[in-house]
mmCIF file as gemmi writes it, N, C-alpha and C atoms, coordinates in Angstrom:
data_model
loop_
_atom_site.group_PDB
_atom_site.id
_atom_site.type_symbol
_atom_site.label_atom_id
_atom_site.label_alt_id
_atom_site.label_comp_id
_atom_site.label_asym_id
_atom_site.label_entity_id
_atom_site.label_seq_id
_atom_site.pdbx_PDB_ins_code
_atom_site.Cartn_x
_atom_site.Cartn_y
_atom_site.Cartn_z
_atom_site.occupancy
_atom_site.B_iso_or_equiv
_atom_site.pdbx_formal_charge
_atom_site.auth_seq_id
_atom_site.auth_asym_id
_atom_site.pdbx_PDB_model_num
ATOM 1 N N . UNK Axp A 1 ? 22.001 78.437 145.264 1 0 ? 1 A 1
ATOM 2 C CA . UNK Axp A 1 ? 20.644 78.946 145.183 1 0 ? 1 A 1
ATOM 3 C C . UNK Axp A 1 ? 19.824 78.232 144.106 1 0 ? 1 A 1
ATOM 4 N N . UNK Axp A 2 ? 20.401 77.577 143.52 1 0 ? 2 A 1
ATOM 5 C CA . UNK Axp A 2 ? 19.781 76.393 142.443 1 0 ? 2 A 1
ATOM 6 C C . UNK Axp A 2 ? 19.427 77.174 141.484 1 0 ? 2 A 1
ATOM 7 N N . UNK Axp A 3 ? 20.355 78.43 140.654 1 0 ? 3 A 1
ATOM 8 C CA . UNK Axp A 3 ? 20.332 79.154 139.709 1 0 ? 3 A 1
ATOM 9 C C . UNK Axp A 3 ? 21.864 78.457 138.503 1 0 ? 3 A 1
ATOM 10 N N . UNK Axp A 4 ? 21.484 78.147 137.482 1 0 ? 4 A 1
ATOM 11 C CA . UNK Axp A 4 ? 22.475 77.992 136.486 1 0 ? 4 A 1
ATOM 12 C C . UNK Axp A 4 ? 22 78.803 135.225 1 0 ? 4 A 1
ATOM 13 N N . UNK Axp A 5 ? 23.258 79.496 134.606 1 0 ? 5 A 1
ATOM 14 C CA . UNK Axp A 5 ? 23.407 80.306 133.468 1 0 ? 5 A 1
ATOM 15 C C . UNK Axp A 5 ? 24.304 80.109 132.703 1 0 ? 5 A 1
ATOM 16 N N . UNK Axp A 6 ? 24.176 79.188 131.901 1 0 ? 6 A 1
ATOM 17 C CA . UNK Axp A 6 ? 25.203 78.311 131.362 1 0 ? 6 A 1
ATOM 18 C C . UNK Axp A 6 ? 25.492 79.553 129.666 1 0 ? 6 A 1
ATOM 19 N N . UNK Axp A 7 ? 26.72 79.975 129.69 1 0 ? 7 A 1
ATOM 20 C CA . UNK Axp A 7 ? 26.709 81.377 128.215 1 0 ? 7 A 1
ATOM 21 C C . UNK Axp A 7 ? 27.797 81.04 127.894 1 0 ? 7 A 1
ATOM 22 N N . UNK Axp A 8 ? 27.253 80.95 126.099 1 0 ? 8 A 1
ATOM 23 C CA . UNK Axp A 8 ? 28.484 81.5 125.258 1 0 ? 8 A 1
ATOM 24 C C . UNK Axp A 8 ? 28.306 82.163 123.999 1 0 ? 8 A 1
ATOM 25 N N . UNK Axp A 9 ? 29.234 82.945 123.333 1 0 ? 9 A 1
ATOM 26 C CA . UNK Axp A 9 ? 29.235 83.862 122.2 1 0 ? 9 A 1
ATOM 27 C C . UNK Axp A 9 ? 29.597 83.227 121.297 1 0 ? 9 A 1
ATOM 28 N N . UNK Axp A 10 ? 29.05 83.064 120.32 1 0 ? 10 A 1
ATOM 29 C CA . UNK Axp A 10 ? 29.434 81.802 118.975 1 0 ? 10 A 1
ATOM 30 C C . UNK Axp A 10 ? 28.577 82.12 117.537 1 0 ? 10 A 1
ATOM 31 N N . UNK Axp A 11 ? 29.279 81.949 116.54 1 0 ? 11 A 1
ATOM 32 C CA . UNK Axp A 11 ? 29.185 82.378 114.854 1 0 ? 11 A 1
ATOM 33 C C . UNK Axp A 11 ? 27.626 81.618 114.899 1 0 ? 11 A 1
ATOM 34 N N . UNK Axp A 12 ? 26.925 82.232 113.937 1 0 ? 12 A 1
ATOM 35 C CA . UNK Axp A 12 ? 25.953 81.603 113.965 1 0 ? 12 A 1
ATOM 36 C C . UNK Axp A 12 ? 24.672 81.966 114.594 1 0 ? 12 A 1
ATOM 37 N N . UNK Axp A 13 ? 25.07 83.127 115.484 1 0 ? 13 A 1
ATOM 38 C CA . UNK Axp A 13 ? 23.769 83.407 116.561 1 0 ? 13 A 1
ATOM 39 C C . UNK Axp A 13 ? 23.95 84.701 116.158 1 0 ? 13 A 1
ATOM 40 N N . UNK Axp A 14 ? 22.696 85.564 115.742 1 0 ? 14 A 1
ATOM 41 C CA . UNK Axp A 14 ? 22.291 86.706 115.622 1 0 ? 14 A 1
ATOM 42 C C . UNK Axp A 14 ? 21.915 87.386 116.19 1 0 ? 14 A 1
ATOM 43 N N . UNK Axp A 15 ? 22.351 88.698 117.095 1 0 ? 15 A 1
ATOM 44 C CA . UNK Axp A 15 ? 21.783 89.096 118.009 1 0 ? 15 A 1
ATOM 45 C C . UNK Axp A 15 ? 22.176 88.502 119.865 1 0 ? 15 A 1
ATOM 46 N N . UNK Axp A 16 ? 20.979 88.85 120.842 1 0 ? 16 A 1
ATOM 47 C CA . UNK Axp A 16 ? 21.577 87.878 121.87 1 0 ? 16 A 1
ATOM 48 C C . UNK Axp A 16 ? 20.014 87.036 121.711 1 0 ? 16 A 1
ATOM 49 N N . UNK Axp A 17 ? 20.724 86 122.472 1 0 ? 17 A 1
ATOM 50 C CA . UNK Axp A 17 ? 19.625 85.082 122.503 1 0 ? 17 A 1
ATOM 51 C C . UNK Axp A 17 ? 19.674 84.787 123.878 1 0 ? 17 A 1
ATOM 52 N N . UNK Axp A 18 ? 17.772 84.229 124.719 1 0 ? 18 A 1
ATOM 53 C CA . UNK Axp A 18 ? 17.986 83.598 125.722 1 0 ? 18 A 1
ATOM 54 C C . UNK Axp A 18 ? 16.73 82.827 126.13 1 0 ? 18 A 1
ATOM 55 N N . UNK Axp A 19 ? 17.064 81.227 126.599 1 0 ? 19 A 1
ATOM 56 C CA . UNK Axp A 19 ? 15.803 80.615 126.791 1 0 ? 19 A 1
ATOM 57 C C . UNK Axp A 19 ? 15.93 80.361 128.18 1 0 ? 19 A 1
ATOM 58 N N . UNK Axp A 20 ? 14.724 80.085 129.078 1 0 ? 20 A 1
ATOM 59 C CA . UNK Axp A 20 ? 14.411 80.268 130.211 1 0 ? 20 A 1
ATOM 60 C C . UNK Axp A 20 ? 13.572 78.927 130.703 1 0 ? 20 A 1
ATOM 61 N N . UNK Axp A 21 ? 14.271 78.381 131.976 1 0 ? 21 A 1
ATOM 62 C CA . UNK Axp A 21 ? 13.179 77.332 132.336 1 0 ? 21 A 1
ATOM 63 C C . UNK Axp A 21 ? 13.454 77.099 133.829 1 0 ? 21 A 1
ATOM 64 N N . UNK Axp A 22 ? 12.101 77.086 134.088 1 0 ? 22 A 1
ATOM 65 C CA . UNK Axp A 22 ? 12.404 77.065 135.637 1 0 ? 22 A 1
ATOM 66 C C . UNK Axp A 22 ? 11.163 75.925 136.07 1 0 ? 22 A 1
ATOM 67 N N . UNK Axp A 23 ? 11.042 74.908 137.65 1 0 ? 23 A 1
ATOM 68 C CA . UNK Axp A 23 ? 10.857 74.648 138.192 1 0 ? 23 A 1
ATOM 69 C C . UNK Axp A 23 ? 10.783 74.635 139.259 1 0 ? 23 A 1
ATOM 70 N N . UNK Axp A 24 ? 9.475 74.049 140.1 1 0 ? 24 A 1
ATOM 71 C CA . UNK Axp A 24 ? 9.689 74.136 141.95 1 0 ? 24 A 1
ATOM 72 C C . UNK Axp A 24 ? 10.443 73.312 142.4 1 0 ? 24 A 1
ATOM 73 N N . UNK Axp A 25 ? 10.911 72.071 141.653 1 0 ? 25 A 1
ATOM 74 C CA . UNK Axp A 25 ? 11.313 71.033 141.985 1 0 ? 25 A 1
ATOM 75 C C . UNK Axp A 25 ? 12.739 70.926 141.516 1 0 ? 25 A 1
ATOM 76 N N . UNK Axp A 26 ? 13.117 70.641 140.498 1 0 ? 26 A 1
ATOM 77 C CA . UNK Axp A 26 ? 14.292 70.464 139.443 1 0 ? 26 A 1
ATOM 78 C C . UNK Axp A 26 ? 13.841 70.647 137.94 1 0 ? 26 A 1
ATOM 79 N N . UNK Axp A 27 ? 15.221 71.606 137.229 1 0 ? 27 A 1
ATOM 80 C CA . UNK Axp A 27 ? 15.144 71.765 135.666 1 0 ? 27 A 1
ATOM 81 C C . UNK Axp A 27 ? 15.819 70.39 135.851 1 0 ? 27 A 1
ATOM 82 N N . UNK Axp A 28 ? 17.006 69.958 135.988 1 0 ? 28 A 1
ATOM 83 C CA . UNK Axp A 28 ? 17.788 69.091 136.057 1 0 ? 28 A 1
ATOM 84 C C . UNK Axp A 28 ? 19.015 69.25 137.738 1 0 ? 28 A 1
ATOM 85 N N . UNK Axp A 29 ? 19.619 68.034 137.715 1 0 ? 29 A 1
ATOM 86 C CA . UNK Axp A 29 ? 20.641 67.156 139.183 1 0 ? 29 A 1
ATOM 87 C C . UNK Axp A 29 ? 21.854 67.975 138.708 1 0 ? 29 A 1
ATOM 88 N N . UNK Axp A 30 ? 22.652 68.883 139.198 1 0 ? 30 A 1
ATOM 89 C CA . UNK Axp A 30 ? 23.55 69.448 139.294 1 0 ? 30 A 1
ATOM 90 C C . UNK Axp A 30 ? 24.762 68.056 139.662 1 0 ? 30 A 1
ATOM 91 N N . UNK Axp A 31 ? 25.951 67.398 139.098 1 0 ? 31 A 1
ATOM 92 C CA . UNK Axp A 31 ? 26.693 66.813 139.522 1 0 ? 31 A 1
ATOM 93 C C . UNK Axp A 31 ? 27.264 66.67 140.972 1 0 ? 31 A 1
ATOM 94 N N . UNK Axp A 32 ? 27.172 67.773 141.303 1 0 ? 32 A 1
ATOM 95 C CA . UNK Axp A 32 ? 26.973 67.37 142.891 1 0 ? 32 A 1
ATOM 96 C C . UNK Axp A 32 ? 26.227 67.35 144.045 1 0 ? 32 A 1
ATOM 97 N N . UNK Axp A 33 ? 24.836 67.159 143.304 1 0 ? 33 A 1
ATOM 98 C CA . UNK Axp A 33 ? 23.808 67.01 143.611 1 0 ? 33 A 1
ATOM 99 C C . UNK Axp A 33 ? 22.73 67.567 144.117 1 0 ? 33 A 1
ATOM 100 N N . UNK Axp A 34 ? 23.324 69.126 143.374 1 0 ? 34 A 1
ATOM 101 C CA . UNK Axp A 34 ? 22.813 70.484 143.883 1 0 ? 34 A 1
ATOM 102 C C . UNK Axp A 34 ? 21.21 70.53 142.723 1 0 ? 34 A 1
ATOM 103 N N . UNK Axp A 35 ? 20.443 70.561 143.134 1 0 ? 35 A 1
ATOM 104 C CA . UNK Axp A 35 ? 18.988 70.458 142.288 1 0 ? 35 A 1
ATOM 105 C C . UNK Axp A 35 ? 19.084 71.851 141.417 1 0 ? 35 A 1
ATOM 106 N N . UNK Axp A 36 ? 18.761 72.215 140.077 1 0 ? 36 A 1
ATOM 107 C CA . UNK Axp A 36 ? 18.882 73.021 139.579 1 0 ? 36 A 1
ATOM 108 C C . UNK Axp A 36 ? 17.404 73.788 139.264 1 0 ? 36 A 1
ATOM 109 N N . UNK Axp A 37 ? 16.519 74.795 139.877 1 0 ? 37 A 1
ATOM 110 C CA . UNK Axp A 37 ? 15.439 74.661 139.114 1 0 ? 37 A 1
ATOM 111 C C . UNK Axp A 37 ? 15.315 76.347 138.921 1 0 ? 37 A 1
ATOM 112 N N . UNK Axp A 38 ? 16.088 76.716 138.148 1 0 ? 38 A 1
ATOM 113 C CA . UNK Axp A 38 ? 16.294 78.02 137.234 1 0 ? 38 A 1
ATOM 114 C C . UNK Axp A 38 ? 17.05 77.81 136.496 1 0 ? 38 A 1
ATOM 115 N N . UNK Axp A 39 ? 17.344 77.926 135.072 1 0 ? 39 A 1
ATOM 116 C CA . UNK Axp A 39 ? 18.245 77.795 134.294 1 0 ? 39 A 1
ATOM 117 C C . UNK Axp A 39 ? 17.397 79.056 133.488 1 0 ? 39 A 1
ATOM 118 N N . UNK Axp A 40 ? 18.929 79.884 132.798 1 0 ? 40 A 1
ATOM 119 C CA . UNK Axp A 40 ? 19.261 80.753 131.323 1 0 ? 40 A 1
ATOM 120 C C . UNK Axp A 40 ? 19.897 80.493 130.47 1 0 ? 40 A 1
ATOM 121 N N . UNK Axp A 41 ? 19.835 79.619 129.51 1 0 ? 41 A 1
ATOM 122 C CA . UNK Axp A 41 ? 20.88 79.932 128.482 1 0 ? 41 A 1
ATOM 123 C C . UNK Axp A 41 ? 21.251 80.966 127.616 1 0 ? 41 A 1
ATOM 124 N N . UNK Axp A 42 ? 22.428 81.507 127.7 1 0 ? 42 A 1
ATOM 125 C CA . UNK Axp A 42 ? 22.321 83.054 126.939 1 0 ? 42 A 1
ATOM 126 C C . UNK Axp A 42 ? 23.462 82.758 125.899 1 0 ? 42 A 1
ATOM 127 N N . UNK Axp A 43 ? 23.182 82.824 124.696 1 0 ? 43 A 1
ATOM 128 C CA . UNK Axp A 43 ? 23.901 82.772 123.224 1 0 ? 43 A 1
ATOM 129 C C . UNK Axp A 43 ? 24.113 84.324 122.69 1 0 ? 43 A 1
ATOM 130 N N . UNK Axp A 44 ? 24.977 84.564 122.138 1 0 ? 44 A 1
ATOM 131 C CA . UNK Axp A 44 ? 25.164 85.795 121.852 1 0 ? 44 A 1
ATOM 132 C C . UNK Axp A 44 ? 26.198 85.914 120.539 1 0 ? 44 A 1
ATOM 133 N N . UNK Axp A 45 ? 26 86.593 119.46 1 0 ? 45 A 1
ATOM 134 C CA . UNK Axp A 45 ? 27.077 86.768 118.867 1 0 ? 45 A 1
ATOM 135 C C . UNK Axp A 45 ? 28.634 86.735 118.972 1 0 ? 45 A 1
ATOM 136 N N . UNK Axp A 46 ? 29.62 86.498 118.849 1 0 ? 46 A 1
ATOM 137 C CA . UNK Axp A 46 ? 30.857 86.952 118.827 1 0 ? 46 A 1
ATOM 138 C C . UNK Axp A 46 ? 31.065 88.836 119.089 1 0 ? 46 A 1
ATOM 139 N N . UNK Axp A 47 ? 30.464 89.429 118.724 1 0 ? 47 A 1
ATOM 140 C CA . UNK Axp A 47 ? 30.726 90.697 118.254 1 0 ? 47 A 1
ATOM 141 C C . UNK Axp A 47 ? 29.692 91.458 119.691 1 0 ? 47 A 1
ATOM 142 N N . UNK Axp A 48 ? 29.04 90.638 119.774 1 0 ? 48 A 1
ATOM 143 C CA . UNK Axp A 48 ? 28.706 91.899 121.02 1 0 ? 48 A 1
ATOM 144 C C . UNK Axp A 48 ? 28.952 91.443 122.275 1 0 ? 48 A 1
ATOM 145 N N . UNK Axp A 49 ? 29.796 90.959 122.547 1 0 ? 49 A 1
ATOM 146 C CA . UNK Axp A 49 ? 30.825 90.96 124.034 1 0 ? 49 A 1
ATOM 147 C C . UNK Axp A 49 ? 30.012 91.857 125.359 1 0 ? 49 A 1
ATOM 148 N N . UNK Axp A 50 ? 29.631 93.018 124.924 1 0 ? 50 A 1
ATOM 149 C CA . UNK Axp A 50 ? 29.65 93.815 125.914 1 0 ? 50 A 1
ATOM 150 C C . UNK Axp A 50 ? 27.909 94.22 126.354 1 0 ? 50 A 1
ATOM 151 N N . UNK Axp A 51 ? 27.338 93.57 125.439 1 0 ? 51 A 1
ATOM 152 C CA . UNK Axp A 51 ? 25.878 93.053 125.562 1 0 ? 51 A 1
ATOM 153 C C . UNK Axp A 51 ? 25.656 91.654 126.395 1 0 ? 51 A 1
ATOM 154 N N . UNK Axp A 52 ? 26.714 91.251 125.785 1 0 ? 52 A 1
ATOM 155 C CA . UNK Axp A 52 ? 26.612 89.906 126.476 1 0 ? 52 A 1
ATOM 156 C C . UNK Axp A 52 ? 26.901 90.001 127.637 1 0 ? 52 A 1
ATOM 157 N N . UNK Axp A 53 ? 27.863 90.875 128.505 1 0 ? 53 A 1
ATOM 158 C CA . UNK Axp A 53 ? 27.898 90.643 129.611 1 0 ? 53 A 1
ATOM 159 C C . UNK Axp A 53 ? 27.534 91.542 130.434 1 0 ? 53 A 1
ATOM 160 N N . UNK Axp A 54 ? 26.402 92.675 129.74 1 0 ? 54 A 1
ATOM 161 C CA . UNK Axp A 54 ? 25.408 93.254 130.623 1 0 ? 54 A 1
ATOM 162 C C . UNK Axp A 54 ? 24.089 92.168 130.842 1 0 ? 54 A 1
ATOM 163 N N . UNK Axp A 55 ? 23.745 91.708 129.986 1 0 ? 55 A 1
ATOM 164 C CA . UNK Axp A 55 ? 22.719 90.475 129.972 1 0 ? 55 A 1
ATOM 165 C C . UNK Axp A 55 ? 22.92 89.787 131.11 1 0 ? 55 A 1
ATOM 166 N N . UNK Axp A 56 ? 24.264 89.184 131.145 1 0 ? 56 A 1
ATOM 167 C CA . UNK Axp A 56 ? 24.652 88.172 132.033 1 0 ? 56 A 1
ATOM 168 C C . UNK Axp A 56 ? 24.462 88.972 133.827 1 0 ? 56 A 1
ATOM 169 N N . UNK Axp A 57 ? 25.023 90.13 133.703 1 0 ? 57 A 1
ATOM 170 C CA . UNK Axp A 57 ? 25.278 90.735 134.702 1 0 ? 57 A 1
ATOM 171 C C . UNK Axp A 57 ? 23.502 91.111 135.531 1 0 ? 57 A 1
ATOM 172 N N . UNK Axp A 58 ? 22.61 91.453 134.122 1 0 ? 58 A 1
ATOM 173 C CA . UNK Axp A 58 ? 21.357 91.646 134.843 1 0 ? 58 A 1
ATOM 174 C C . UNK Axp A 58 ? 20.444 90.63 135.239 1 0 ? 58 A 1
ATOM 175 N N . UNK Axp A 59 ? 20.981 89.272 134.778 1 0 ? 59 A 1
ATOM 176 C CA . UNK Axp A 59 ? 19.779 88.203 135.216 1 0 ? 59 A 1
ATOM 177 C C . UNK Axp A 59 ? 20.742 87.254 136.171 1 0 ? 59 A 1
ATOM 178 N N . UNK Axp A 60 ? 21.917 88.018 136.213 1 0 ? 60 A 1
ATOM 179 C CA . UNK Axp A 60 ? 22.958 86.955 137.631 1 0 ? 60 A 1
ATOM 180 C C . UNK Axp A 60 ? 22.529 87.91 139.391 1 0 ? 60 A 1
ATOM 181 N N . UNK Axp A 61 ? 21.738 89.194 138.705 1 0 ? 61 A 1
ATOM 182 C CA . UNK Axp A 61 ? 21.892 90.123 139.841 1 0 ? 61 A 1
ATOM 183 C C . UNK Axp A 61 ? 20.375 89.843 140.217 1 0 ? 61 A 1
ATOM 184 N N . UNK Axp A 62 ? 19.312 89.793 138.842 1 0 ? 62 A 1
ATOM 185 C CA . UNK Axp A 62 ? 17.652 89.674 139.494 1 0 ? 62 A 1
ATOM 186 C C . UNK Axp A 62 ? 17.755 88.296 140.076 1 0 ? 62 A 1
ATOM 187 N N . UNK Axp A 63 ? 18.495 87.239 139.55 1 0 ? 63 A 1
ATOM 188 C CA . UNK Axp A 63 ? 18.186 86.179 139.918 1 0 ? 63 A 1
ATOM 189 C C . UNK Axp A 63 ? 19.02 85.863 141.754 1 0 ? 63 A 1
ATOM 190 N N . UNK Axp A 64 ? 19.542 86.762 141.854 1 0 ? 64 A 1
ATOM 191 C CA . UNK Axp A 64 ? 20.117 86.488 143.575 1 0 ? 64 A 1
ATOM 192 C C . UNK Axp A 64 ? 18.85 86.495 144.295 1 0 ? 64 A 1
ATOM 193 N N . UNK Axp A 65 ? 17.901 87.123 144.162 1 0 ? 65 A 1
ATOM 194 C CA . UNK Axp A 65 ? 16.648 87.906 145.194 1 0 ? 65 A 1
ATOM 195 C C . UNK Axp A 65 ? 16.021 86.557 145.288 1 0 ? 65 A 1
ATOM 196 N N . UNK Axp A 66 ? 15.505 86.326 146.613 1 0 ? 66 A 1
ATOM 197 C CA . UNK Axp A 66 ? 14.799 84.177 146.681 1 0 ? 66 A 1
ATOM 198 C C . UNK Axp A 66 ? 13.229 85.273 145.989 1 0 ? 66 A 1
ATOM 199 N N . UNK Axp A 67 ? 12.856 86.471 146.575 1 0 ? 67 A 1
ATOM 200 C CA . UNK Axp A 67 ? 11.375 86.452 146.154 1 0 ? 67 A 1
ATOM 201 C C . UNK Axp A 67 ? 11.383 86.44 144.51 1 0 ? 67 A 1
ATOM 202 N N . UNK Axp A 68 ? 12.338 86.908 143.863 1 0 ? 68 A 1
ATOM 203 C CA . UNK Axp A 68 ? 12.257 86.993 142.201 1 0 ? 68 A 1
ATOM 204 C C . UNK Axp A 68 ? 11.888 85.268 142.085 1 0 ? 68 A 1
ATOM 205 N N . UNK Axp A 69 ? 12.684 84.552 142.479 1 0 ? 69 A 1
ATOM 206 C CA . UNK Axp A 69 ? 12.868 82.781 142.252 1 0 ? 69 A 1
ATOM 207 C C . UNK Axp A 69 ? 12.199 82.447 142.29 1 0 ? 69 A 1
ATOM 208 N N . UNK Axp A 70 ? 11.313 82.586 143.541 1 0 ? 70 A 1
ATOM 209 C CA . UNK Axp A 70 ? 9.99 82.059 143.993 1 0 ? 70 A 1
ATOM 210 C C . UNK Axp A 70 ? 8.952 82.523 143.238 1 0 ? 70 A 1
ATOM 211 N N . UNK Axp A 71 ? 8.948 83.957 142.537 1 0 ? 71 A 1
ATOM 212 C CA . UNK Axp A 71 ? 7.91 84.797 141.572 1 0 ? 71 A 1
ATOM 213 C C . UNK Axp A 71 ? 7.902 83.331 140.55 1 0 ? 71 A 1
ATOM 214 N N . UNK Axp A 72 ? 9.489 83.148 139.996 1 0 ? 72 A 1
ATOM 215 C CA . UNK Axp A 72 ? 9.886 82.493 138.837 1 0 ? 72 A 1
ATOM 216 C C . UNK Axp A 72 ? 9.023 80.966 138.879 1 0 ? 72 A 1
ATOM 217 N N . UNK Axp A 73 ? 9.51 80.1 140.013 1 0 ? 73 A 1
ATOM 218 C CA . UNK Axp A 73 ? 8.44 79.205 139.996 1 0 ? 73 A 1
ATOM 219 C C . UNK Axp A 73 ? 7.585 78.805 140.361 1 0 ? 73 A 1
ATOM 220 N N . UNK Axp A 74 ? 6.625 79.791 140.628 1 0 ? 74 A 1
ATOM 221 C CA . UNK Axp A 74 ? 5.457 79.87 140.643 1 0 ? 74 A 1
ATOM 222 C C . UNK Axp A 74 ? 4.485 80.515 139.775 1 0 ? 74 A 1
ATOM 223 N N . UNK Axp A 75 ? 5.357 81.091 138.545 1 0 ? 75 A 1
ATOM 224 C CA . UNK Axp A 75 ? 4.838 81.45 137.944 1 0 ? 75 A 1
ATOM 225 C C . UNK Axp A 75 ? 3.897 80.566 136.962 1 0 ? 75 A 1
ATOM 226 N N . UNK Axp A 76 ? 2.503 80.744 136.69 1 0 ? 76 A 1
ATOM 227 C CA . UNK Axp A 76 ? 1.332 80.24 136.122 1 0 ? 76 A 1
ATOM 228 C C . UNK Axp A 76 ? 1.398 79.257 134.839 1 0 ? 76 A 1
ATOM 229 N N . UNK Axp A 77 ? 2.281 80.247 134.15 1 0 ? 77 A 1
ATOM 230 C CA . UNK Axp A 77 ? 2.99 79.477 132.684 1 0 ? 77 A 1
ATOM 231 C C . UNK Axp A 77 ? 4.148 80.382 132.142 1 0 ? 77 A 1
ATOM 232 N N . UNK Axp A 78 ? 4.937 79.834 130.918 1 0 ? 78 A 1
ATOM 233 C CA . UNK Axp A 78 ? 5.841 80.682 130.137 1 0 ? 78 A 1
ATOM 234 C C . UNK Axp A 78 ? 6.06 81.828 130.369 1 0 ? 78 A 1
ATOM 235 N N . UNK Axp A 79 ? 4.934 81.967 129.88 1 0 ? 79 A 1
ATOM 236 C CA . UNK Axp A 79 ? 4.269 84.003 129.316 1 0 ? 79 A 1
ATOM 237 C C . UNK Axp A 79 ? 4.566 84.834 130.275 1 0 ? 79 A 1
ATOM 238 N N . UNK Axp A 80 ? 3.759 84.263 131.883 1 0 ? 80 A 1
ATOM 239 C CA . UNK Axp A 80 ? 3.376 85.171 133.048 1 0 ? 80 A 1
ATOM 240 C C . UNK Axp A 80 ? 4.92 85.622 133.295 1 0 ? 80 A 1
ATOM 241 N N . UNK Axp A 81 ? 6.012 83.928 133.341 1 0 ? 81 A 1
ATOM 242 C CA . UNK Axp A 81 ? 7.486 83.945 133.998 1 0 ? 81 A 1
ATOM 243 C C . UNK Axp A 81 ? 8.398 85.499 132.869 1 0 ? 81 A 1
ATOM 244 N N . UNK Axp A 82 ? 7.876 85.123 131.708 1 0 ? 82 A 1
ATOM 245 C CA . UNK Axp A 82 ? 8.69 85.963 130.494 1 0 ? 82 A 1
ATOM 246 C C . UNK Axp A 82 ? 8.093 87.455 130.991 1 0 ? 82 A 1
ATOM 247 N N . UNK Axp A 83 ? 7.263 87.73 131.049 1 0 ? 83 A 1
ATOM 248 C CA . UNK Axp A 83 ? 6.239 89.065 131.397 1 0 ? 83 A 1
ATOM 249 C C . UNK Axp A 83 ? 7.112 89.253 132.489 1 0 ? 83 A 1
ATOM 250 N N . UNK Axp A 84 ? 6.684 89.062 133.719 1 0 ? 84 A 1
ATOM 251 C CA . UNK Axp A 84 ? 7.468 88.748 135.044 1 0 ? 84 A 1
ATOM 252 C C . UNK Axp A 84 ? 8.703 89.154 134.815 1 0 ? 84 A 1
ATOM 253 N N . UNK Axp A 85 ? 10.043 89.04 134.06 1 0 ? 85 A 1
ATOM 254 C CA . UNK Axp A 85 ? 11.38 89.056 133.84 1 0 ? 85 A 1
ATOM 255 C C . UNK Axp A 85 ? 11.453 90.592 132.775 1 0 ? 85 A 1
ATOM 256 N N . UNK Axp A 86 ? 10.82 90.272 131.767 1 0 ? 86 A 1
ATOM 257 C CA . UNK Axp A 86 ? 10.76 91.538 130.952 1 0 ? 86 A 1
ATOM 258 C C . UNK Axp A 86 ? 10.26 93.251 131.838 1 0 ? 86 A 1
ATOM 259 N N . UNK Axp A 87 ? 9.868 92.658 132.984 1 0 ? 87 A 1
ATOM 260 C CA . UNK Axp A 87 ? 9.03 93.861 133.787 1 0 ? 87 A 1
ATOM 261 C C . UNK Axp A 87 ? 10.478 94.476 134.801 1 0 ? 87 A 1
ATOM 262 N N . UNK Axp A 88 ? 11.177 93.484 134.877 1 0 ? 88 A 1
ATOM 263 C CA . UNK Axp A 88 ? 12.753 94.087 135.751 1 0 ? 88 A 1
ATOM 264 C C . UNK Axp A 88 ? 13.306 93.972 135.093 1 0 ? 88 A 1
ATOM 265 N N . UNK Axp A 89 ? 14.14 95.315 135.328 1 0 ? 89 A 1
ATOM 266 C CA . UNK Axp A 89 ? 15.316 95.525 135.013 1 0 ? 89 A 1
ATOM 267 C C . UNK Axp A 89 ? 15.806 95.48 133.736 1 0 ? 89 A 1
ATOM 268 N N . UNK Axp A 90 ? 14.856 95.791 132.645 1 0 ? 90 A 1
ATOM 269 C CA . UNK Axp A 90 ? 15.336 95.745 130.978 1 0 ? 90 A 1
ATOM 270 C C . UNK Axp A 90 ? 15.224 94.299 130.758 1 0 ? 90 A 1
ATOM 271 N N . UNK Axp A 91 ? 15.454 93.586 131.015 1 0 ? 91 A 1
ATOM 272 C CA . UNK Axp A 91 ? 15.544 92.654 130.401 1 0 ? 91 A 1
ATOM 273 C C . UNK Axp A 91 ? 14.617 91.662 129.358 1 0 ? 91 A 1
């Protein structure tokens, strides 16, 4: 579906963290040549494990839906896509 969520929990990160970038076209060429144009990176403390993998669990589940994707890149700029995401599902 040309969704990647590339996560890990590591010293150093406060809290959870997550940056967001999407395209109509390609973020980046998947090695097997699968076009990627949603990406999450989600960083998370060591210590909250179980944050981390509600996080993971709620933007692996909004991001199945093609109309969320399509919301995603088409969205206007940053803000609208972040607004847009913050409006489902907690996140």
């Amino acid at each position: 579906i040309g969704v990647s969520v590339p996560h890990a929990r590591m010293e150093g990160i406060n809290g959870l963290v997550a940056a967001f970038a999407a395209s109509p076209t390609k973020v980046y060429l998947e090695t097997a040549g699968v076009p990627i144009r949603i990406m999450v990176l989600v960083l998370s403390a060591p210590e909250l494990a179980a944050q981390h993998l509600q996080f993971l669990s709620k933007i692996s589940m909004l991001l199945q839906s093609e109309s969320v994707r399509q919301t995603l890149h088409n969205a206007s700029d940053g803000s609208a896509a972040l607004a847009f995401l913050r409006a489902r599902e907690g996140i």
